[in-house]
N, C-alpha and C positions, 0 to 999 in steps of 0.2 A: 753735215751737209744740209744748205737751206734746201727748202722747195719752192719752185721758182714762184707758184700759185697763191703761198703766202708773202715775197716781197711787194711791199709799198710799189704803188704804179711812177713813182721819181726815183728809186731806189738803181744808181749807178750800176751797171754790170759790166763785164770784159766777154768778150762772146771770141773766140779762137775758132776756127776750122781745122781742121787735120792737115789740111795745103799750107800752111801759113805758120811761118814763127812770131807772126805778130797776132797783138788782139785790137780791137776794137773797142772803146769805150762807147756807153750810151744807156738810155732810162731804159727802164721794163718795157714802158710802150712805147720807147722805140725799134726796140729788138719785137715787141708783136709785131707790129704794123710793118718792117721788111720782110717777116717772114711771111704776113699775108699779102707782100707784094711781088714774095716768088725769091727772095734776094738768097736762100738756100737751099740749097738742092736735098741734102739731109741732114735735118736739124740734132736729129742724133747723135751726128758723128761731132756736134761743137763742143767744144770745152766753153762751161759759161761758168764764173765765179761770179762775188758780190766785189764792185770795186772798192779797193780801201785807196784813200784821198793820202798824198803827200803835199805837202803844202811847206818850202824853205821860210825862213823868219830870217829877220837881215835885223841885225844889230850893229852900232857905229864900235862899238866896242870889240865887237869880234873880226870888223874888218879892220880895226887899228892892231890888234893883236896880231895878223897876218904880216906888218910890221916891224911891230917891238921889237924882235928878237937883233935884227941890225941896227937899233939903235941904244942909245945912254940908259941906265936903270932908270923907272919911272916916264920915260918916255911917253910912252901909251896913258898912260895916266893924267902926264899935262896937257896932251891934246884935246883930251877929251874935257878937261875942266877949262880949257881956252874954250872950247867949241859949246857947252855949256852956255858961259857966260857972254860968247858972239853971236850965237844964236838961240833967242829966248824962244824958240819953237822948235827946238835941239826934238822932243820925246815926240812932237807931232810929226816932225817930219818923220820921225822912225817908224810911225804906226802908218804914216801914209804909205812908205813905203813898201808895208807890212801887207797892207789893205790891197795894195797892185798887184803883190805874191797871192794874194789869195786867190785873185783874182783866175790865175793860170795856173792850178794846182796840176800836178801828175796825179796817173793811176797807175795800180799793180794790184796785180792779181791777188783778193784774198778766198774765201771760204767757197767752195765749189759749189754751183748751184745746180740740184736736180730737175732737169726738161720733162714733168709731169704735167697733163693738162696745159702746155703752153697756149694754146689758141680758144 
């Protein structure tokens, strides 16, 4: 169990109520600064973890694979060496694409953080 007094003030957290099956994503100081504008009634009663980041990675290969299987042996393998050799910016567009994902990561819940000295 962290303590919430030693996370980093950019340090992701999930803050849950007791009313709610969902949580909330957001910084350390942004969970201070609602809570010193009243936004919970008691702060005890929240489940707060440290948020851990998921982030999907998109590969041309792994969406030609989602293919293959209904087509000729080595199918997926000539597309991709077509695609290759028609698109000489084949790996950049995969990273751009990569960079977009990053861009919209999920969270979920990891290690529970203790509401010691929050304010």
């Amino acid at each position: 169990m962290k303590n919430f007094e030693e996370l980093k003030s950019e340090t992701m957290i999930t803050v849950q109520s007791d009313k709610s099956a969902e949580f909330s994503v957001m910084s350390k100081e942004d969970f201070k600064a609602e809570i010193l504008m009243g936004f919970y009634d008691d702060v005890e009663e929240l489940k707060v973890t440290v948020a851990e980041v998921d982030v999907q990675e998109f590969s041309f290969s792994s969406a030609i694979s989602y293919y293959e299987d209904e087509m000729y042996d080595d199918w997926g393998a000539d597309v991709i060496n077509d695609m290759k050799n028609c698109l000489p910016d084949f790996e950049t567009i995969e990273k751009k694409i990569n960079d977009i994902f990053g861009l919209h990561p999920s969270y979920y819940e990891g290690e529970e953080v203790l509401l010691n000295n929050v304010i």
